[in-house]
C-alpha positions in Angstrom: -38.1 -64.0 -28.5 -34.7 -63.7 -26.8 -31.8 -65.5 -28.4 -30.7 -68.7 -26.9 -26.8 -68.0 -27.9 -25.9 -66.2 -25.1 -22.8 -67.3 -22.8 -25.3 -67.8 -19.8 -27.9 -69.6 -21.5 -25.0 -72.1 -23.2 -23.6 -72.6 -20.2 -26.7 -73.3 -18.4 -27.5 -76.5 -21.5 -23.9 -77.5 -21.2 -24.3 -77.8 -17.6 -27.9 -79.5 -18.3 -25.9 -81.8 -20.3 -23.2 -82.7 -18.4 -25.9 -83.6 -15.5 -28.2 -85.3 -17.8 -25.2 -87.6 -18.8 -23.8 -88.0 -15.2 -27.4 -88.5 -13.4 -30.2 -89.2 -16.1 -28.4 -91.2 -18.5 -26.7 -94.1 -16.7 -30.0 -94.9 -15.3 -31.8 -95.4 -18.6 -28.5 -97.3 -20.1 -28.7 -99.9 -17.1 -32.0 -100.5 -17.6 -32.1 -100.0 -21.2 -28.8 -100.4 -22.9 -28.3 -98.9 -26.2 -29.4 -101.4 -29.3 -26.3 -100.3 -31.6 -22.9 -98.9 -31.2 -23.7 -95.8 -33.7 -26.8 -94.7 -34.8 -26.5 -93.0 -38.4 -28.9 -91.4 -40.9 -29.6 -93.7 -44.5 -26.3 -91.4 -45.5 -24.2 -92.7 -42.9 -24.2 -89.5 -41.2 -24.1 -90.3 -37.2 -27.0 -89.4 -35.3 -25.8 -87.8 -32.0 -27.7 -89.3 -28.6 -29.1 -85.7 -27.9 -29.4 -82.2 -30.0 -28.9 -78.8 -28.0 -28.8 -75.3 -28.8 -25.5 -75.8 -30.5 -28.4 -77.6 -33.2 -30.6 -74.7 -33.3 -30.9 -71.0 -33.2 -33.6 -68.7 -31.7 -35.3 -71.2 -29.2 -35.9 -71.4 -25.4 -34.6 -75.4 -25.2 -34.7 -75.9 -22.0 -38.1 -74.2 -21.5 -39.6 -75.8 -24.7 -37.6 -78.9 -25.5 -35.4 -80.4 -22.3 -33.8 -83.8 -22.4 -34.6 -87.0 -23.1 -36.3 -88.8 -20.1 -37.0 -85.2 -18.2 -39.5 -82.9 -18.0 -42.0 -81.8 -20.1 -40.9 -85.0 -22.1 -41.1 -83.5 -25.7 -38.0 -85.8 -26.4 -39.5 -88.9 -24.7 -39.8 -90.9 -22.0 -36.5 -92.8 -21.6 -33.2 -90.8 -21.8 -32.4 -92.6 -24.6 -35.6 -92.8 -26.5 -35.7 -95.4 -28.7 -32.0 -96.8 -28.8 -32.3 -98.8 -25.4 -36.1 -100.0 -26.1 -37.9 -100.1 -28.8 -41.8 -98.5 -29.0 -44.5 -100.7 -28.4 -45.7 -102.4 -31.5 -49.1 -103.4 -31.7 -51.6 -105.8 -33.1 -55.1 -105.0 -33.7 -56.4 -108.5 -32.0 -59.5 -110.1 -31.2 -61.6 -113.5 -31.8 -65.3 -114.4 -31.4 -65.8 -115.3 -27.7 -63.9 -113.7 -24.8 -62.3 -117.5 -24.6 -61.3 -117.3 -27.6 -59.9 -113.7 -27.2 -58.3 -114.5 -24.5 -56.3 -118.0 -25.9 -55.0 -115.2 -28.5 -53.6 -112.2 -26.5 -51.9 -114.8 -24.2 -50.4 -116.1 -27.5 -49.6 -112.8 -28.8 -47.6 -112.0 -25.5 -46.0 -115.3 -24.7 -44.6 -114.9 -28.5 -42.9 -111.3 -28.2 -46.0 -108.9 -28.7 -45.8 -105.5 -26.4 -48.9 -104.0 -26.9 -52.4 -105.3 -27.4 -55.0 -103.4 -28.8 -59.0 -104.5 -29.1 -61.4 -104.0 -31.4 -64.9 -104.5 -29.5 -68.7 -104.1 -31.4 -70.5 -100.5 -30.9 -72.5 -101.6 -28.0 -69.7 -102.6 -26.1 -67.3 -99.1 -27.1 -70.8 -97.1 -25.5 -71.5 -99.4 -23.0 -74.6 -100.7 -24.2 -75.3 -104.7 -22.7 -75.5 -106.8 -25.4 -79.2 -107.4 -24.7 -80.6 -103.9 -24.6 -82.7 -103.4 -27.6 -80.6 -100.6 -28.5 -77.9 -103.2 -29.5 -80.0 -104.6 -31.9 -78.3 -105.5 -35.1 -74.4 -104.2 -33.8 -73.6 -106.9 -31.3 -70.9 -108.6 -33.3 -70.1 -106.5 -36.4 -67.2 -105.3 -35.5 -64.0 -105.6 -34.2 -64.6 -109.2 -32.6 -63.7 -111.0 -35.7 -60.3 -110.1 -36.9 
């Protein structure tokens, strides 16, 4: 495995960087600004926006890693991760009738929630009508009754 601490391959992530923060970056922090001013660990030691080479030895970054919000997105989506917008949180939801159901998940959303995941019986999951006889005893045993 070639080394990544040559002078072509640093200035190559320097340059990466110095893009990334010019063309990548501003985007995200428009859309998303950052939730704090400084990010730290529990022992107050500051968590930089992005690690490079400088970080760690004996790895192909670009190839393997990138940058936040850029291909092959191994350090997320947005170019600033999680400090601009949070990750989805979920809530396992569901009630008896799809009335019902649906009263809830409009709830859910109209009171913050940004995901939304159902739990539906076995017939439903496989796509079995709830009148086939192979439904027989699963039509409503789970998931519809959280």
């Amino acid at each position: 495995m070639p080394k990544i601490f040559n002078m072509d391959a640093v200035k190559e992530i320097e340059e990466g960087i110095k893009r990334w923060e010019r063309e990548t970056l501003p985007k995200s922090l428009s859309r998303y600004p950052e939730r704090l001013d400084r990010f730290t660990t529990l022992s107050d030691i500051e968590v930089k926006r992005v690690y490079t080479p400088a970080d760690l030895k004996d790895h192909n970054y670009m190839e393997k890693l990138g940058l936040p919000g850029e291909y092959p997105f191994t350090r997320g989506i947005h170019a600033t991760m999680y400090r601009g917008r949070i990750w989805t949180m979920r809530m396992f939801s569901g009630y008896g009738s799809p009335e019902d159901t649906n009263k809830r998940l409009k709830f859910l959303i109209e009171h913050g929630e940004t995901g939304l995941s159902l739990a539906f019986d076995y017939p439903t999951l496989v796509g079995i009508d709830a009148d086939d006889p192979m439904a027989g005893g699963e039509v409503g045993r789970y998931g519809d009754y959280i």
